[in-house]
C-alpha positions in Angstrom: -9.3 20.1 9.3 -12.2 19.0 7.0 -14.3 20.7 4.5 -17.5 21.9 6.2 -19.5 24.0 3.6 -18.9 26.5 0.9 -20.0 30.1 1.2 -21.7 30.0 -2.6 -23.0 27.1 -3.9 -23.4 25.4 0.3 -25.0 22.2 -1.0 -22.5 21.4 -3.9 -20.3 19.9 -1.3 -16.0 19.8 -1.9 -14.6 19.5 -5.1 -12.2 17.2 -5.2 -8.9 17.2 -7.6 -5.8 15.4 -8.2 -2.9 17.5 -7.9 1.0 17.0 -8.1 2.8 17.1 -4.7 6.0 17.4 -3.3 6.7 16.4 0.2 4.6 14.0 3.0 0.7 15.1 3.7 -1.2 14.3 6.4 -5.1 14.5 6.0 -7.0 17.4 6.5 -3.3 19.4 5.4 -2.9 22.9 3.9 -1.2 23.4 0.8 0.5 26.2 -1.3 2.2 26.3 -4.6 5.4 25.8 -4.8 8.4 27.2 -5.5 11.5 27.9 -7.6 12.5 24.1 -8.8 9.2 22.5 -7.2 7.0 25.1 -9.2 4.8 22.7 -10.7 3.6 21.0 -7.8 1.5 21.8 -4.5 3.8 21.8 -0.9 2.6 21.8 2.8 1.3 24.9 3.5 2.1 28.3 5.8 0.9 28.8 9.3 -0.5 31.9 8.6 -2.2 30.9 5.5 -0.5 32.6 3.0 -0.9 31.9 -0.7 -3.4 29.0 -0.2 -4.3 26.9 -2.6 -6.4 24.0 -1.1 -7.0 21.4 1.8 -5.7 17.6 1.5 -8.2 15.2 1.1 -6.0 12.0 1.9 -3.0 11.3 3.7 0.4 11.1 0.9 3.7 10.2 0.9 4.9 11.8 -2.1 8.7 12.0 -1.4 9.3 10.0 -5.1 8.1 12.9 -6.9 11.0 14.3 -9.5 10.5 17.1 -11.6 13.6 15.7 -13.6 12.2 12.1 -14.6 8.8 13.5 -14.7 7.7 11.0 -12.0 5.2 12.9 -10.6 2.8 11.8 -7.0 -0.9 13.0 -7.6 -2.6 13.9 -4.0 -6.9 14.7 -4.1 -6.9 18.4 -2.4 -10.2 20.5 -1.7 -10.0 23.3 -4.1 -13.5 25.6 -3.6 -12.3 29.0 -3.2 -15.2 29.5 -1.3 -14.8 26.6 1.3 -15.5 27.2 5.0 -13.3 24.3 7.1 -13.6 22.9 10.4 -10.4 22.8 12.4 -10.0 21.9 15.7 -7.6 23.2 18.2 -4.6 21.7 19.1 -4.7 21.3 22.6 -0.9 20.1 23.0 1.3 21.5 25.8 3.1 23.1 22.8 1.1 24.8 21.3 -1.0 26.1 24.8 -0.6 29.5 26.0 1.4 30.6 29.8 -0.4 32.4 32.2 1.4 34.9 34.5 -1.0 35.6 37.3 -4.8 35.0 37.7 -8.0 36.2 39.9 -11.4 34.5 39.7 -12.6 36.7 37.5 -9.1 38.0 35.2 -6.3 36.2 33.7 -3.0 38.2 32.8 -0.5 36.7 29.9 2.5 38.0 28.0 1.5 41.2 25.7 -1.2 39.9 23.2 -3.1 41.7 20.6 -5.6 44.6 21.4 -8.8 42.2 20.4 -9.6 39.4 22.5 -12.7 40.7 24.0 -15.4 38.4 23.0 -13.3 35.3 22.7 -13.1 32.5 24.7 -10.2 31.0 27.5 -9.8 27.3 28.5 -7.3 26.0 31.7 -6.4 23.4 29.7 -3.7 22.3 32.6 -2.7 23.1 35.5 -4.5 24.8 38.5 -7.9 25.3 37.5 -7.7 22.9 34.6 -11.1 22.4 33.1 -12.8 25.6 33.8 -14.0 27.2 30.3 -14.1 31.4 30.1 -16.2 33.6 27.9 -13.9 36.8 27.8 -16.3 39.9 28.1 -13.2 42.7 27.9 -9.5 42.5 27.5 -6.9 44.6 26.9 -3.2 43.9 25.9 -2.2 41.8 28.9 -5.5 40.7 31.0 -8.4 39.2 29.8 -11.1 39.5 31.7 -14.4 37.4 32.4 -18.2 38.2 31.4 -18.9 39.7 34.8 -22.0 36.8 35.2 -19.7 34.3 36.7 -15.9 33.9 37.8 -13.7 30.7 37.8 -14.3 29.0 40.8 -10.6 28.2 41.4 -8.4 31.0 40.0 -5.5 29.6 37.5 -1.8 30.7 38.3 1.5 30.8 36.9 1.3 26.9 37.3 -1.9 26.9 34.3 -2.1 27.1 30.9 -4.8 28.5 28.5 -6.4 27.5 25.1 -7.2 30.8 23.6 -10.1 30.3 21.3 -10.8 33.5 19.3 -13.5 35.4 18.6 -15.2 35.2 15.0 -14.5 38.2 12.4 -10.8 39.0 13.6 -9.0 39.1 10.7 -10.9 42.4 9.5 -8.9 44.2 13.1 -5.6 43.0 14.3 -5.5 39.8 12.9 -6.5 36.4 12.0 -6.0 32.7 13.2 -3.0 30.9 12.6 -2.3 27.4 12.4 0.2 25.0 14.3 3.2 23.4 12.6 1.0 20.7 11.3 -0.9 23.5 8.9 -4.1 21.3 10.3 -4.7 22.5 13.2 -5.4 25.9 15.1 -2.7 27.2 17.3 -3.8 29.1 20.9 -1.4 32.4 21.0 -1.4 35.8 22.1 -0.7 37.5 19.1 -1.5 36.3 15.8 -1.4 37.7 12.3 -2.8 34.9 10.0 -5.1 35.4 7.0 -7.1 33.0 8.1 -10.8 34.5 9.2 -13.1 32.6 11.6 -16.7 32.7 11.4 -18.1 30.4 14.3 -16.4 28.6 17.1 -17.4 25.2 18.7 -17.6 23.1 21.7 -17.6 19.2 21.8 -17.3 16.4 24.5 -18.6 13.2 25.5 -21.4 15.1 27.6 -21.7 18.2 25.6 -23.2 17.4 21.9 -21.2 19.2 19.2 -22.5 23.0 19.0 -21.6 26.9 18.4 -20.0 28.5 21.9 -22.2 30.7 23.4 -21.7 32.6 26.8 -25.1 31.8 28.5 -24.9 28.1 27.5 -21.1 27.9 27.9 -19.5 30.3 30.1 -18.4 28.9 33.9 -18.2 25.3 32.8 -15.9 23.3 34.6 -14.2 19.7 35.0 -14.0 19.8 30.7 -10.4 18.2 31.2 -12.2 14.8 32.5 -14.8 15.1 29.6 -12.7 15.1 26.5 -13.4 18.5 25.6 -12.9 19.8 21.9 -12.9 23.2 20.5 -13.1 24.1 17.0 -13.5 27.0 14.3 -15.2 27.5 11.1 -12.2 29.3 8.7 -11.8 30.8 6.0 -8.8 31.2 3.6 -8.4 35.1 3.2 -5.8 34.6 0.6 -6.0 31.6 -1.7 -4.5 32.1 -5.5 -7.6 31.1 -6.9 -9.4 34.7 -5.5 -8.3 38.1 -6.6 -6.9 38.5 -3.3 -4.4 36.1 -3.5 -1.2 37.9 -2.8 1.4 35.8 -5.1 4.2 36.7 -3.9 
């Protein structure tokens, strides 16, 4: 993920720090304090975005840090409290989401939670692969399409969704998570993450980068030959360095 703009003070751009880290970072990483005998540094962070404290700014190896010597590895993390990042989601077979049964116009998958409608499904393999889905209703098994246009080959138990979500859902049943990388989004049924998103996107080598919307959006096809991307504006519901932030 990267730093996109901040709620308050939107032209101020990222600040920037050095903190102490424990552990290997990737770019674009989530981070939390740590904890017990690693309580003075900054760790990986949580998928659901728990206790948040910032977003990496470079890539760090920082396995020589030792509390004990007082060797400590500095790492520059994104600390706005009111940062809104852009994080794409991972579209790896691990991390996509099994569908049971399908029609043209509905898909059914495992139980998920009571607040789909509005969101957004992708075939991202298998039969049907490529067809994008704005979801008009849903309930806790079928999602069903915005009655305007169906697939025009119907996934089976063969496909496999990207389920993007709809902005705001933290505030109901639940908000994003992210995928063991904490740098990505993760496609699921259920999820229960602080993490709130406010916009969702759509990007490919034909389609210029751009907010989803169902008029514009809805029935695509063939997206799996175009390098499709989707992404999210989020938000950190619980960082330390808001009232919110839980502690514990």
């Amino acid at each position: 993920m990267r730093h996109h703009y901040n709620l308050i003070a939107n032209d101020s751009g990222p600040v920037i720090r050095d903190c102490p880290v424990y552990g290997t970072f990737i770019k674009g990483q989530s981070t939390t304090y740590g904890a017990t005998t690693q309580g003075a540094v900054l760790i990986t962070g949580a998928a659901l975005g728990a206790n948040f404290t910032g977003v990496t700014a470079e890539a760090k190896t920082a396995t020589t840090t030792a509390l004990t010597t007082g060797t400590l590895v500095f790492a520059k993390v994104i600390l706005n409290p009111d940062a809104v990042f852009l994080a794409q989601y991972d579209d790896t077979a691990a991390n996509d989401v099994d569908v049971v049964s399908s029609t043209t116009a509905a898909v059914t998958v495992g139980t998920a939670d009571d607040d789909l409608d509005g969101s957004w499904v992708y075939i991202n393999s298998g039969t049907g692969a490529g067809q994008l889905g704005y979801v008009g209703t849903a309930t806790t098994t079928v999602l069903t399409l915005d009655t305007t246009s169906a697939f025009a080959v119907a996934p089976d138990s063969n496909s496999d969704i990207l389920i993007i979500r709809h902005a705001w859902s933290v505030a109901n049943a639940g908000g994003n998570d992210l995928d063991a990388t904490f740098s990505l989004l993760k496609s699921q049924v259920q999820s229960t993450g602080d993490i709130l998103a406010l916009e969702n996107y759509i990007e490919s080598t034909t389609i210029p980068f751009g907010p989803l919307r169902p008029r514009q959006h809805h029935g695509l096809s063939n997206l799996n030959n175009d390098k499709v991307k989707f992404y999210s504006d989020i938000y950190f519901m619980d960082s330390i360095l808001r009232s919110m932030g839980s502690m514990a």
